[in-house]
C-alpha positions as CSV (number, residue, x, y, z in Angstrom):
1,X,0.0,0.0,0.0
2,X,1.4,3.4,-0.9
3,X,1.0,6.5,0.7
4,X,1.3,10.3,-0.5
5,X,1.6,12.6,2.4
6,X,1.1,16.6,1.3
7,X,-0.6,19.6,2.5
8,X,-4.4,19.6,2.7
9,X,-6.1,22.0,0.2
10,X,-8.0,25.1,1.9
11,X,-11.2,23.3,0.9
12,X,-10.5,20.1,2.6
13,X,-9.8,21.7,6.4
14,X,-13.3,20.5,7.5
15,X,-12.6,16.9,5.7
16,X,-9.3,16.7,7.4
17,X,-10.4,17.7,10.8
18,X,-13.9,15.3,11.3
19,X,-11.7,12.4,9.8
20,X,-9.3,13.1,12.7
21,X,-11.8,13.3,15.4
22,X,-13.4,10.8,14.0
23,X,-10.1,8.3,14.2
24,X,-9.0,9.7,17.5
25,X,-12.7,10.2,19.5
26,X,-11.9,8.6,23.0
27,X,-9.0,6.9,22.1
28,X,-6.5,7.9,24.9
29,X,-9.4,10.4,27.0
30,X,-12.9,11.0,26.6
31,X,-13.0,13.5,23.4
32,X,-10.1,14.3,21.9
33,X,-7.9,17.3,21.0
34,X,-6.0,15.7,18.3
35,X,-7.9,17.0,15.9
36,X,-7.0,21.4,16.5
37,X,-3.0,19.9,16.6
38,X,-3.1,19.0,13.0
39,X,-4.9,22.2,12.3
40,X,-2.5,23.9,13.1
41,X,0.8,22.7,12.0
């Protein structure tokens, strides 16, 4: 399986950040924060 990491597209923040809380929703704590850290890298 191959993989191609690059910046997500202005249109595809929202995408990018429900995927993530979706992956990461009580995982290691109830909610999650995960989510607002890729944000903002």
């Amino acid at each position: 399986m191959y993989l191609i990491i690059r910046l997500e597209k202005q249109s595809e923040y929202k995408e990018v950040e429900n995927v993530t809380r979706e992956v990461f929703w009580n995982k290691y704590k109830p909610g999650c924060d995960e989510h607002l850290v890729v944000l903002e890298i």
